[in-house]
N, C-alpha and C positions, 0 to 999 in steps of 0.2 A: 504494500500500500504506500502511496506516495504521499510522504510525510510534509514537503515543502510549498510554494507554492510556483511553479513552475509552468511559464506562459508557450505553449504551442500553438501555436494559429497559423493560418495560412488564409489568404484572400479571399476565400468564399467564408471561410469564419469572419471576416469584416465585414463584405458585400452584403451576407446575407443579416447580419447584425447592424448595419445602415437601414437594410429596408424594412427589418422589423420595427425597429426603434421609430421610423418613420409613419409606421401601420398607426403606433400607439399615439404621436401626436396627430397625428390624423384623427385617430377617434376621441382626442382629451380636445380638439380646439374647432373639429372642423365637422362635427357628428353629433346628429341626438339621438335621446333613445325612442323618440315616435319614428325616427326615419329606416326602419328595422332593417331593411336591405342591405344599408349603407355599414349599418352595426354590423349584422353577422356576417358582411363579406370581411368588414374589417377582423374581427374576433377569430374568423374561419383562418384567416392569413397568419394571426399570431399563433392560434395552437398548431400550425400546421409544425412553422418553424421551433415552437415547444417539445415536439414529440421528434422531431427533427435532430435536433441536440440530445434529447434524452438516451436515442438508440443509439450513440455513436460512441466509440472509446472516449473516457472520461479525463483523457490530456490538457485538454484544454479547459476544463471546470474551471480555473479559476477567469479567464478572460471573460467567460460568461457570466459572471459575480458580477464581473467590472459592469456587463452588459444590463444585467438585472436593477444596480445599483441605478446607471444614466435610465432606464425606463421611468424609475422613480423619480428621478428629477425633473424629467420633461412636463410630468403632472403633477409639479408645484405651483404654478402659476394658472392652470387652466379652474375655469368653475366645476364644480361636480354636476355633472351631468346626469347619472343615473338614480340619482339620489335627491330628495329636500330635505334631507336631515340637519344639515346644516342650519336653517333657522332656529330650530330647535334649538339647534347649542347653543346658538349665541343666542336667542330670548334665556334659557337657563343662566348663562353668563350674565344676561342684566340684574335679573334677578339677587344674583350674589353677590354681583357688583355693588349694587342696593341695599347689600346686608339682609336680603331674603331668601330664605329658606325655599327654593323649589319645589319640593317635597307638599307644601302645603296648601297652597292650591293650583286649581286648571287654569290656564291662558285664560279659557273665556271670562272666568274672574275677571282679571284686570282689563279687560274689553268692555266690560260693564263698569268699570270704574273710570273708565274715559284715558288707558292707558296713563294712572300716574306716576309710574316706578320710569325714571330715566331712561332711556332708549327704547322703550316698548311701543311702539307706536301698530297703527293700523296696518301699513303698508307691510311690516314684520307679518303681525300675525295673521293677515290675508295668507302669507306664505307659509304659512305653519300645517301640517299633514297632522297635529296629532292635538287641536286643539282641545280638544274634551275628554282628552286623558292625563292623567298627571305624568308629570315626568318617572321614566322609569331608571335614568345611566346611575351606574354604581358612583363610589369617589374617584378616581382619574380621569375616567372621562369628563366629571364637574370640574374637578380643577383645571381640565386643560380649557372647557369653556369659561369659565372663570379669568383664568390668565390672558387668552386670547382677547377678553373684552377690554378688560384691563389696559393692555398696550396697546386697543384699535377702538376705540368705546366708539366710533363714527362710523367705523370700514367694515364691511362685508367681508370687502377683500381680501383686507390685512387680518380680521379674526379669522378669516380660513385659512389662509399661508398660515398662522401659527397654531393651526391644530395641525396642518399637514406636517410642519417640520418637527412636532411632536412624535408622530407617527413613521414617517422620515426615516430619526434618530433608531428609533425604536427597530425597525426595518433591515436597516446597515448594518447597527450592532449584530441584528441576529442572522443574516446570512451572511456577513463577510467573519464572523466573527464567533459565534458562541453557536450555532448548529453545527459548522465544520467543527467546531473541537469535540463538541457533545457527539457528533457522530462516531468519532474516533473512538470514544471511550466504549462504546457499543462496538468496535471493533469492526465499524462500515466506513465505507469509502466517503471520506466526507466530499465527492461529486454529488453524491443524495442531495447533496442541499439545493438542488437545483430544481430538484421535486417540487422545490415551495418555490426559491427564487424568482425563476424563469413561470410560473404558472400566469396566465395574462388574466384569469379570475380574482388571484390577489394581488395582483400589481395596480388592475383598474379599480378594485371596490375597496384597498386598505387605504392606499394615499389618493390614490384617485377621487374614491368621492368617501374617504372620511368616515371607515368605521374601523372602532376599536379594537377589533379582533387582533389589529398586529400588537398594541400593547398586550393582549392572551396569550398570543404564543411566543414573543419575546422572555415575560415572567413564564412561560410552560418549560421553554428551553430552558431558561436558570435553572429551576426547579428541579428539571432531570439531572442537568447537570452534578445539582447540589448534591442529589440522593444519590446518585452512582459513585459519588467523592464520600458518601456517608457524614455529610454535614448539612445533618439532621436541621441546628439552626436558620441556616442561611438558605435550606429548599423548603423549608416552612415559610420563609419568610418570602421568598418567590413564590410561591403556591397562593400566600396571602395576595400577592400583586396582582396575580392572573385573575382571581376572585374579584378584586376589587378594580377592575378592569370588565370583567362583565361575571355574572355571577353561573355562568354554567360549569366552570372547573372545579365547583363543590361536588358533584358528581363522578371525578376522579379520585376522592378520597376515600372512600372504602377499601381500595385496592392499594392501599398505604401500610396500615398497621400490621399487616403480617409481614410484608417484606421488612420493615424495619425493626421488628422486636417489639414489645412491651415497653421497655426499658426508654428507648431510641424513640417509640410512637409518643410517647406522653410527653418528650423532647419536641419533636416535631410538628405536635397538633397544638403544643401549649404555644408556643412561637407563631402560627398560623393563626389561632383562632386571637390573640393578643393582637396580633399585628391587625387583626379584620378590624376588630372592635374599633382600636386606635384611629381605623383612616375613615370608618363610618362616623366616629364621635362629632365631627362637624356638619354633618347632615340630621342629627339626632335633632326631635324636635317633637311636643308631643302630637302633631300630626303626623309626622314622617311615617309610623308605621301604619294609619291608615293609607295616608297616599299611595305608599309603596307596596300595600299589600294590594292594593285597588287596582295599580296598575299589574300584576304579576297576573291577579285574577283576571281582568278584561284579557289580557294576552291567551291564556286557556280560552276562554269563554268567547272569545268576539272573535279574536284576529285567523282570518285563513286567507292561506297562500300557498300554493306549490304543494300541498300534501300530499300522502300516499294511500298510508291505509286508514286515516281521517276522513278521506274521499270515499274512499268504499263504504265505510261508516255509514258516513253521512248519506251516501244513495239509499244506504238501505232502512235510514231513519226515511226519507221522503217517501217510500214507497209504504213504510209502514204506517206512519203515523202521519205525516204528508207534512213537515219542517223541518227546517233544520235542526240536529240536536246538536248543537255543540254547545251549549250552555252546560248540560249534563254531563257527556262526552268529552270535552274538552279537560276538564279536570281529573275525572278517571283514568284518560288515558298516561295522566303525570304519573301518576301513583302508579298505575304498572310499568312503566319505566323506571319509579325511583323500587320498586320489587323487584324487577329483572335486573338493576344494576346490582343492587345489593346483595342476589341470590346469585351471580358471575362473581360475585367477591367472594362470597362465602364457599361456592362449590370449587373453587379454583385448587386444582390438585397439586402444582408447583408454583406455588407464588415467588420470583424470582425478579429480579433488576431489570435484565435482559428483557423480560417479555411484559414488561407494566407497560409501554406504550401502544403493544399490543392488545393487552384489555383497555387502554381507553380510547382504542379505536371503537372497541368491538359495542364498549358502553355508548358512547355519540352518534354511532350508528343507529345504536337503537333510539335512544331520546331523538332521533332527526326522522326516523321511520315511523313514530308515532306521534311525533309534532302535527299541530294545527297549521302552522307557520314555520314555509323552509327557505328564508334568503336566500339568495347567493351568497352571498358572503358568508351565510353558517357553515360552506365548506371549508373556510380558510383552517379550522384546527385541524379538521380530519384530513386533507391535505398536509401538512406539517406532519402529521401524529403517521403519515403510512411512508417516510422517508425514514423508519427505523424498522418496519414490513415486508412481509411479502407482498400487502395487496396493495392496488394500483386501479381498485373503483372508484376510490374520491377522486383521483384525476379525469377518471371518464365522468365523472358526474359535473365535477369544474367544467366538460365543455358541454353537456346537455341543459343544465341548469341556464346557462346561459341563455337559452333561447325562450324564456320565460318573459324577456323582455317585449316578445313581441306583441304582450299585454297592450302594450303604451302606444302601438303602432296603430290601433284603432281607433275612429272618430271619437268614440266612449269607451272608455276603460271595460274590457271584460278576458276572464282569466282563459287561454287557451286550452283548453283540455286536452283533446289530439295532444300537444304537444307535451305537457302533464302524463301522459298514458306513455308516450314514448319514452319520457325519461327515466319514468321507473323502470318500465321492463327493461329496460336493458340495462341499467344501474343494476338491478337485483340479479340479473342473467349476469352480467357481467360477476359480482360477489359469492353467488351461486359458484358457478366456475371455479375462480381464484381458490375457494373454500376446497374444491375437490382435490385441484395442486397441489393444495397446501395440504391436507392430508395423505398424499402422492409422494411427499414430497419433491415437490419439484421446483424450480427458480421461479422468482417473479419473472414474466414476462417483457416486463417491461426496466429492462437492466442497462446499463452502457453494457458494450461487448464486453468479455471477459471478466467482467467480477462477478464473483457467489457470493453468496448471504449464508453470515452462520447460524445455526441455529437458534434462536430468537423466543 
C-alpha cells in the first residue's frame, strides 16, 4: 500500500479533470433545478467521469483530492440552487443575533408581529419553505447561522459564503486529510477516499447548497479514528460533534459499548453525552423542548418524500381506509427502526473495530428504508460509511436519487413516482446482490484495479 503521496497523471487525467470541473460550474452558475434536462445531462457527465476514476488503478488518488478539493471551490460563490434552506439559516441567525431563542416560536409569529426582531422582514420570510414549523438544526449548525449573520447582518451573500466556508473547512480536512489516514488504520487503500471525494451528490448538496451533513461525517471520521487509536475520550467527544451537527448518529451508539468494554464504555459515553448537554445548554429554554419535540414529531407525521416502503404503506392505507396514514404510521415506523437497530446491536456475534462501520451502514440503511423522508443529501453518511465496505449501493443510489429533482421541473410541484419505483428497485436489486458477494465472499465490484479488501 502506498504510504506517500505520490502524483501520477498524464493529460487525459487533466483534460478530463478540466471538463468535469467545468460540468460542475456549469450547473452551480448557469442551471436550475426546474430546467431538469439541463441538470441530468449535467449530473449524467459528472458520474460518468466518477465511476471513471473509481475503476482505474488508484496512482493517481491523490491528484484527484486536489480535483475534488477545486470542485469545492468553484461552488463558493454560486447561490444554492437546489435548495431554500438557506433562509432559514439566516432568519434562525436573526433571531440569535437578537438574543432569541429559535426554538420558541414559528416565523409566522413574528409575521404577525409586523416582523420586529432586526433583519426579519417580509421579503425573508416570503422565502422561507418551512414557515409553520419551528426550527429543527441541532447547535453547529445554529452557531454557524449565528456567526454568519453576525459578520453579514445585511448580505444574503456574505451569510452564505460563510456557512459555505464553514463546510469548506470541514470538507478538506476530511478528504485530504483524516479519511486517508482513518482509512489506513482499517488497513484500506486510502484511494477509498474518493468514494466520498469525487461523488458529484456530495460535492453539489454539502457546499453547494448548504447542508450539514459534511460537518457529520467530518466528526464520524474523528470519531472512528479516535476508537481504533482506543481514545475512548477524544471519539466521545467526536461522536458528540456529529450529534450535534445533526442528531441521526445517536443511532450508531448501540454498537459502541461492546467493542469498547464496560470499563472504556462508561469512558466514552460519559465524555459524549457531557459534551451533548454542554453544546445544547445554549439553546435550552423552557420552550425548547416543546419546539423541538414539535418539530421531530411533524417530521414522522407530515413530511414525505422519496420513500420506499412508506409508499407501499401508505397505498395500502388508501385502499383501505381511503387517507393517508402517516400521522399513525409515520411514528411507528421510528420505533421499528430504533428495534431493529438495537436488536443488530444486541445479536451481533463478533463485535469488533474492523467491522462497526459496517453495522452502521447496515443500521442507516435501515432508518432510510423506512423513512417518511429521503433527501439526497441523506446519502452523504452512507456514502462515506461504505468506503471502509464491500458495498457500493449508496453510490448507485447517489446517482438514482438524483433524478428526484425532476419534481421541480413541472408547472406544479408533484412527486414523480415512475421514477420513485425505479430507484428503489434497483437500489435494493443492486444490495440484494452485493449481500450475496459478500456472503460469497467475493470483492466489491467496484475497486480500483488490483487492490482487495480485508476482511472487515
Amino acid at each position: 500500500m502506498q504510504k506517500g503521496w505520490p502524483l501520477h497523471t498524464n493529460r487525459w487525467d487533466i483534460l478530463g479533470s478540466i471538463l468535469w470541473l467545468a460540468v460542475i460550474a456549469m450547473l452551480a452558475f448557469g442551471a436550475d433545478r426546474s430546467d431538469f434536462h439541463v441538470f441530468s445531462l449535467g449530473v449524467g457527465v459528472l458520474f460518468a467521469g466518477y465511476f471513471w476514476v473509481l475503476t482505474r488503478r488508484s496512482e493517481s488518488w491523490p491528484f484527484y483530492l486536489g480535483v475534488a478539493v477545486l470542485a469545492r471551490l468553484i461552488l463558493l460563490f454560486a447561490e444554492p440552487w437546489l435548495s431554500d434552506d438557506i433562509f432559514r439559516f439566516i432568519w434562525d441567525g436573526h433571531l440569535w443575533q437578537a438574543g432569541i431563542n429559535p426554538f420558541t416560536a414559528l416565523p409566522s409569529a413574528y409575521a404577525e408581529q409586523g416582523f420586529s426582531v432586526p433583519g426579519l422582514n417580509a421579503e425573508l420570510y416570503e422565502q422561507l419553505n418551512s414557515a409553520e414549523y419551528f426550527t429543527i438544526y441541532p447547535p453547529i449548525p445554529q452557531g454557524t447561522f449565528w456567526l454568519s449573520v453576525w459578520l453579514f447582518p445585511d448580505s444574503i451573500q456574505g451569510a452564505t459564503l460563510v456557512q459555505r466556508l464553514g463546510l469548506l473547512a470541514a470538507e478538506v480536512a476530511t478528504i485530504i486529510w483524516l479519511l486517508p489516514k482513518t482509512l489506513r488504520l482499517w488497513g484500506l487503500s486510502p484511494s477509498r477516499t474518493l468514494l466520498y471525494a469525487l461523488n458529484p451528490l456530495v460535492i453539489l448538496e454539502i457546499v453547494g447548497n448548504i447542508h450539514h451533513e459534511g460537518y457529520v461525517v467530518f466528526f464520524m471520521v474523528l470519531a472512528l479514528y479516535g476508537f481504533r487509536q482506543k481514545k475512548w475520550i477524544g471519539g466521545g467527544l467526536a461522536l458528540a460533534g456529529a450529534v450535534c451537527a445533526k442528531l441521526l448518529p445517536l443511532m450508531f451508539a448501540p454498537f459502541l459499548w461492546r467493542r469498547a468494554g464496560f470499563k472504556n464504555g462508561m469512558i466514552l459515553f460519559t465524555a459524549m453525552g457531557l459534551a451533548i448537554l454542554l453544546a445544547f445548554w445554549p439553546l435550552y429554554d423552557p420552550a425548547f423542548f416543546h419546539g423541538f419535540r414539535n418539530s421531530i414529531d411533524l417530521y414522522f407525521r407530515r413530511f414525505e418524500f422519496n420513500a420506499s416502503i412508506f409508499y407501499i404503506i401508505r397505498w395500502i392505507g388508501f385502499e383501505l381506509r381511503g387517507y393517508d396514514i402517516i400521522r399513525t404510521v409515520g411514528p411507528e415506523l421510528a420505533k421499528v427502526v430504533l428495534i431493529a437497530i438495537l436488536a443488530l446491536a444486541a445479536l451481533e456475534r463478533r463485535p469488533r473495530w474492523a467491522n462497526l462501520p459496517g453495522r452502521m451502514l447496515a443500521a442507516i440503511t435501515i432508518y432510510l428504508a423506512l423513512a417518511t423522508t429521503v433527501h439526497p443529501w441523506y446519502l452523504t453518511l452512507p456514502i462515506f460509511l461504505c468506503c471502509f465496505t464491500r458495498f457500493r449501493f449508496p453510490v448507485v443510489w447517489s446517482v438514482l436519487i438524483m433524478g428526484t429533482y425532476i419534481n421541480y421541473s413541472y408547472p406544479e410541484y408533484r412527486e414523480n413516482m415512475a421514477v420513485v419505483a425505479i430507484e428503489y428497485v434497483v437500489v435494493y436489486s443492486v444490495l440484494l446482490w452485493e449481500i450475496v458477494r459478500r456472503y460469497r465472499g467475493k470483492e466489491s465490484w467496484l475497486l480500483p484495479k488490483g487492490e482487495t479488501l480485508p476482511d472487515c
